[in-house]
C-alpha positions as CSV (number, residue, x, y, z in Angstrom):
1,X,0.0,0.0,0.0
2,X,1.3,3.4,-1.0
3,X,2.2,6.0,1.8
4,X,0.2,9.3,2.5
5,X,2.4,12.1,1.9
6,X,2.4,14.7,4.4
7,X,4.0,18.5,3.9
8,X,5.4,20.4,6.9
9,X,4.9,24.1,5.9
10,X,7.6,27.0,6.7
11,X,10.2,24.7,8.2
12,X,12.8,27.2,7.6
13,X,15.0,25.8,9.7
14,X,15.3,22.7,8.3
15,X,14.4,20.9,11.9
16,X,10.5,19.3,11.4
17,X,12.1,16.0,11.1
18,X,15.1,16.1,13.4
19,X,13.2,17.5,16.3
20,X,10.3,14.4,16.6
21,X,10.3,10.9,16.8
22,X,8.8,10.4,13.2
23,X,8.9,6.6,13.5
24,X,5.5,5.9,14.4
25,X,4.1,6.9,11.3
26,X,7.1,6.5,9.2
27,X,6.1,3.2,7.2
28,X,2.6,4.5,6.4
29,X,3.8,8.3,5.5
30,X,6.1,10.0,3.5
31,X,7.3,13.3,5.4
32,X,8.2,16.2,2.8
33,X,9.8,19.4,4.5
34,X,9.6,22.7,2.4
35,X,11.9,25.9,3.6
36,X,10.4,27.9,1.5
37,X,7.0,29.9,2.6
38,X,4.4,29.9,-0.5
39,X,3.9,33.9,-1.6
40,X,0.2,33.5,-2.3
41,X,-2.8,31.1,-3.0
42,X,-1.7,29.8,-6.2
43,X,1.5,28.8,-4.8
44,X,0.5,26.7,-1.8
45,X,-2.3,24.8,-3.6
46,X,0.5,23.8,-6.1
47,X,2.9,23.4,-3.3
48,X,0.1,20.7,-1.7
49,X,-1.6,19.5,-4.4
50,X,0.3,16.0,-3.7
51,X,-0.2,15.7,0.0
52,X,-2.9,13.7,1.9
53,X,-1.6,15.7,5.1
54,X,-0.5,19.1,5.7
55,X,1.5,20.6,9.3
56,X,1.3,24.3,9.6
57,X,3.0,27.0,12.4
58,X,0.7,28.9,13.9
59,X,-1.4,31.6,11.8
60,X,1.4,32.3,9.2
61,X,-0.9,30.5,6.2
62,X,-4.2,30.9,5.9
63,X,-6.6,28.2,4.9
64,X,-9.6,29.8,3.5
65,X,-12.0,27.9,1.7
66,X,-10.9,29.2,-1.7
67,X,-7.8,27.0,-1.2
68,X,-9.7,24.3,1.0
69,X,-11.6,23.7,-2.5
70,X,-8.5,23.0,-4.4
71,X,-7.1,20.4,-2.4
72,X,-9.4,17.8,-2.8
73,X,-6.3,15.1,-1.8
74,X,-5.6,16.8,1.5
75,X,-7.4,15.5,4.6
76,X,-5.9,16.3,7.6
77,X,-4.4,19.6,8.6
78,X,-2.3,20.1,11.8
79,X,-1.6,23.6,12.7
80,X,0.6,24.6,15.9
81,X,-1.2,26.0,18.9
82,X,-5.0,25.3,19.9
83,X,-6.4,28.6,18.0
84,X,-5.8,29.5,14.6
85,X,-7.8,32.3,13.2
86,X,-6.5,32.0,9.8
87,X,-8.3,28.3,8.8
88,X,-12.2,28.0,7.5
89,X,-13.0,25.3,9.9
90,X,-16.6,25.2,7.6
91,X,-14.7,24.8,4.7
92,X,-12.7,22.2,5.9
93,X,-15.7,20.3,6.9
94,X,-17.4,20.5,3.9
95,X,-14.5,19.3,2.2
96,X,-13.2,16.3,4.7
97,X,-10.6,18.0,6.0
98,X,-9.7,17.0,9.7
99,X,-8.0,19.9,11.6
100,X,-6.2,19.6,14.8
101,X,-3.5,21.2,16.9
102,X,-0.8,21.0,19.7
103,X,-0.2,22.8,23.0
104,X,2.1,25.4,22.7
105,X,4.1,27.2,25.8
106,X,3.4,30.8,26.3
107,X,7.5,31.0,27.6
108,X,9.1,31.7,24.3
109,X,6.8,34.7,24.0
110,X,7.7,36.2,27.3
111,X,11.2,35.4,27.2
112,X,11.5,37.2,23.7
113,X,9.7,39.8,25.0
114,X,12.4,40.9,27.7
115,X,14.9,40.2,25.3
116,X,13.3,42.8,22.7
117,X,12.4,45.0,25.6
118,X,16.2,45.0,27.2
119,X,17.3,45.1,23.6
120,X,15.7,48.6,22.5
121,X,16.6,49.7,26.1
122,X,20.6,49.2,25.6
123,X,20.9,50.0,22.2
124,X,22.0,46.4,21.5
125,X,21.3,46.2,17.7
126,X,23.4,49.3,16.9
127,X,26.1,48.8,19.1
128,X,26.5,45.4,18.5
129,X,26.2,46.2,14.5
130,X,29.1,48.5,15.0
131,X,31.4,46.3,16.9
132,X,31.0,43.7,14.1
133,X,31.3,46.1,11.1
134,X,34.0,48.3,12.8
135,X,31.7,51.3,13.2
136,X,32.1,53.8,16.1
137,X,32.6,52.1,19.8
138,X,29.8,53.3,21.9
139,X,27.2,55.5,20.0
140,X,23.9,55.2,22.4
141,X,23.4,56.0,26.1
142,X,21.1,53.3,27.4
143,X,17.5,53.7,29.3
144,X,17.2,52.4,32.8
145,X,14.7,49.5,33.7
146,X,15.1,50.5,37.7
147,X,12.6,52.8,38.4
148,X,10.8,53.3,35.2
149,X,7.5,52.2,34.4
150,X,6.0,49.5,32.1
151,X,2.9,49.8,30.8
152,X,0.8,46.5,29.6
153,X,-1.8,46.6,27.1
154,X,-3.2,42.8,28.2
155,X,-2.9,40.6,31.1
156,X,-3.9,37.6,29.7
157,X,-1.4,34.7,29.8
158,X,1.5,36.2,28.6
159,X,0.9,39.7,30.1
160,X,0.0,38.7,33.1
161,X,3.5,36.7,33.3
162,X,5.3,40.2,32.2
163,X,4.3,41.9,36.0
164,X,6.8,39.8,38.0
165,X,9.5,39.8,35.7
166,X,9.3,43.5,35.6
167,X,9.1,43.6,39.2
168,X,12.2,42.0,39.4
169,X,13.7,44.5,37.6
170,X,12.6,47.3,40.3
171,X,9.9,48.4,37.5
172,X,6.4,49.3,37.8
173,X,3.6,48.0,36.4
174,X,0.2,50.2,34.8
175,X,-1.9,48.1,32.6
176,X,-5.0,48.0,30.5
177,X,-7.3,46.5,28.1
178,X,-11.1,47.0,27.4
179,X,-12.1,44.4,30.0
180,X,-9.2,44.2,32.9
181,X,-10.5,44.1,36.3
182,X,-9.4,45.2,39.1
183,X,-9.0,41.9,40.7
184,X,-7.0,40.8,37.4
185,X,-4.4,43.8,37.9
186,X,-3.9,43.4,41.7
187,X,-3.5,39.5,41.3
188,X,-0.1,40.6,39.0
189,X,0.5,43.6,41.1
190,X,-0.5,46.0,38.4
191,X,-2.1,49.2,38.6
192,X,-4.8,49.6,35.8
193,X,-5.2,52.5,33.8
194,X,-8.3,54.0,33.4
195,X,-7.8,54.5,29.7
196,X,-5.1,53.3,26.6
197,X,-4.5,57.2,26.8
198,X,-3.2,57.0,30.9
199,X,-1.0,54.1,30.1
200,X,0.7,55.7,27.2
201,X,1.1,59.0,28.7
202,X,2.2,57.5,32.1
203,X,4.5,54.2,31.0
204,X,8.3,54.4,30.1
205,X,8.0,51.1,27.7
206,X,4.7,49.7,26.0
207,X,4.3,46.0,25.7
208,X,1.6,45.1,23.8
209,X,-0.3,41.3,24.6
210,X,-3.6,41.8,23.6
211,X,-5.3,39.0,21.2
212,X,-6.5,40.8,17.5
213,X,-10.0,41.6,17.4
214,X,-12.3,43.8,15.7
215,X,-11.6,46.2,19.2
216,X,-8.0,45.8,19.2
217,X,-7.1,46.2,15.3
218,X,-4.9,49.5,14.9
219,X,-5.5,50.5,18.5
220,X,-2.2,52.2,18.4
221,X,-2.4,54.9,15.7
222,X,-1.1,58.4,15.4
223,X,-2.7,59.5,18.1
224,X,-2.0,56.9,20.2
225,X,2.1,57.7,19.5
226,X,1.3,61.2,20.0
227,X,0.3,60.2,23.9
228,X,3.6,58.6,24.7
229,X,6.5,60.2,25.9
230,X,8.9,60.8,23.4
231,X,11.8,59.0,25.3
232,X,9.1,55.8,25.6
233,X,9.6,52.8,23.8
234,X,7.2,50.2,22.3
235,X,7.1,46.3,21.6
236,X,5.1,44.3,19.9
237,X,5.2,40.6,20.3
238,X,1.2,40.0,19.4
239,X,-0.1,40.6,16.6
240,X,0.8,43.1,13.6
241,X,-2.4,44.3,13.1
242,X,-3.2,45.9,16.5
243,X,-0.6,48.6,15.6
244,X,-1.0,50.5,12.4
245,X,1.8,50.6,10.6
246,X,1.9,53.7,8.9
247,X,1.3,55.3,12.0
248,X,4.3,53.7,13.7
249,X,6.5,54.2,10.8
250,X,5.8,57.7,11.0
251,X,6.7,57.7,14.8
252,X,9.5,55.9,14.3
253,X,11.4,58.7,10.9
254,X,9.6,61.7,13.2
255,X,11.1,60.9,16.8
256,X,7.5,60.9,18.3
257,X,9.2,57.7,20.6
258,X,12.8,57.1,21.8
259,X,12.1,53.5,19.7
260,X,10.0,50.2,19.1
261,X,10.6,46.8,18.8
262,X,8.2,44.4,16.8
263,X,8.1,40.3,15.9
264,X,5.1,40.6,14.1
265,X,4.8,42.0,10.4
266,X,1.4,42.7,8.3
267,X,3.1,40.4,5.8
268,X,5.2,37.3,6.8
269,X,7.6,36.8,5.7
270,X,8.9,40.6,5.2
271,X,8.9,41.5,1.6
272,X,13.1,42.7,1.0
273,X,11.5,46.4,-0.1
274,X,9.1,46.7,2.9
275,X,9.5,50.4,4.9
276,X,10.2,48.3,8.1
277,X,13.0,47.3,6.8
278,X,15.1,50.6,6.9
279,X,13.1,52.2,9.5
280,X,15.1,54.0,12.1
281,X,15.0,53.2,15.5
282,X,13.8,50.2,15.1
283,X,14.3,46.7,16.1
284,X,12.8,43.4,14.4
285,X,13.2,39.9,14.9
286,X,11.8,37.5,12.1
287,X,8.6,36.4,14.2
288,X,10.8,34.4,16.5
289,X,8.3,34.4,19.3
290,X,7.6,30.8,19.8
291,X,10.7,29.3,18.0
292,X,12.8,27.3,20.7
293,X,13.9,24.0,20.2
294,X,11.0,22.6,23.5
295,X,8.4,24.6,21.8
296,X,9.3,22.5,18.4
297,X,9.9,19.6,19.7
298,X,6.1,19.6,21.2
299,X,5.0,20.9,18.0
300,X,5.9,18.2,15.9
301,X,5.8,15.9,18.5
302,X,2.0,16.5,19.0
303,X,2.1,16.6,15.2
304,X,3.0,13.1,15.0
305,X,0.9,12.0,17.7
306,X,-2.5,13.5,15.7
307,X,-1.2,12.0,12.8
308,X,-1.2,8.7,14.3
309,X,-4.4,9.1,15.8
310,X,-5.8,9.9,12.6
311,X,-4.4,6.6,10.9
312,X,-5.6,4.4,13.8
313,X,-9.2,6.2,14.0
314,X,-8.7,7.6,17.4
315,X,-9.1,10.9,19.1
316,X,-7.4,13.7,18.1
317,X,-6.2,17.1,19.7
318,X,-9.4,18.9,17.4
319,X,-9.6,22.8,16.4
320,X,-11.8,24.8,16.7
């Protein structure tokens, strides 16, 4: 009997295979790894026209059900994480097409976080850009942690794991979001805001961990820049969308903030001519928020473990 093929999507480090036990499944599929992320529609539908089984990261591909229809050989689709906004679970019904996931640990996320945050704070991209390409030796004068406030936009899972660490740090703690309590923000030891506007004008560094919602989409505009102090910095390790680009751009050329740092792009990954690229004061990671090796290693592990459910007709780790 032939083997099902299965693709893993946007393995760009080459590591899908070598980071899972793939023997449990390995005499009933054939495991394809592709490095390279498809540009648009057309592209992954020919890029999976030959697979029965498909393993996506996160929300970086969107299944919609123009695609879902032009895959009639595909059947089961494992994406990363237990919520992906970016797959037509209808579609994928009405077409046969199992979908499940894998736990995923909200760690990397924090961790990268601090290292952005600490990052933007010593000036570590430029100076460390100089040292290597034998540029001036010491060019920035670094922004204290001790003392200064952080302000969160979210307290959710990852937010509400920010509080401590800054306290640690000797920082405080403001936050907000359209439905924080204040039981929420005295469990973390936060104070909460009264409004985005408090937090912006009050807050040394913006974190942003708020999901992307019809609410939360460009939430940070012009205006929003215009409330922060202009020695304030900004990071972004949710989601593209809930800052506007244009407007942070702007901030960014003008000097409205001292600087921002941002994992998530509105297109992924960055076209080589996008504005982000060259924008000053600004530093960007290549949506490196969840990839660790543990984080992978459950990822394709769980992988795996649906896909062998699927083949023996047992339950799977479902989505929605």
């Amino acid at each position: 009997m032939s083997r099902l093929r299965c693709a893993l999507l946007d393995d760009f480090q080459a590591v899908g295979t070598s980071l899972a036990d793939w023997s449990p499944v390995e005499e009933r599929v054939e495991v394809v790894s592709f490095q390279e992320h498809p540009g648009d529609e057309d592209a992954l539908v020919g890029m999976l026209g030959g697979f029965d089984i498909a393993v996506t990261l996160r929300e970086r591909i969107a299944f919609p059900a123009t695609v879902l229809a032009r895959l009639p050989r595909l059947k089961l689709l494992v994406a990363s994480g237990m919520r992906n906004s970016v797959i037509d679970y209808a579609a994928a019904e009405e077409h046969g097409v199992t979908v499940c996931g894998t736990a995923s640990s909200q760690t990397p996320p924090l961790e990268l976080t601090w290292a952005l945050l600490l990052g933007l704070a010593r000036g570590i991209g430029t100076e460390s850009a100089a040292v290597r390409e034998g540029g001036p030796w010491q060019q920035t004068v670094g922004a204290d942690l001790h003392g200064r406030r952080l302000g969160l936009l979210g307290l959710g899972k990852i937010g509400g794991r920010m509080a401590p660490v800054a306290a640690a740090f000797g920082m405080e703690v403001v936050a907000w979001s359209q439905n924080l309590t204040q039981e929420r923000a005295d469990e973390v030891g936060a104070v909460r805001a009264g409004s985005l506007h408090e937090l912006l004008r009050a807050s040394d560094f913006v974190s942003v961990h708020l999901a992307l919602s019809d609410r939360t989409r460009g939430l940070l505009g012009a205006d929003e820049f215009a409330a922060m102090k202009p020695d304030a910095y900004l990071v972004n390790t949710s989601r593209a969308a809930i800052v506007d680009q244009d407007a942070l751009l702007d901030a960014l050329r003008g000097g409205t903030i001292a600087g921002a740092a941002t994992d998530v792009f509105d297109a992924e990954p960055l076209p080589a001519d996008h504005p982000l690229r060259t924008a000053p004061r600004l530093l960007a990671t290549p949506h490196l928020g969840y990839v660790t090796r543990d984080n992978y290693r459950r990822y394709y592990g769980q992988a795996v473990e649906n896909i062998q459910a699927y083949l023996e007709g047992t339950p799977l780790r479902r989505l929605p």
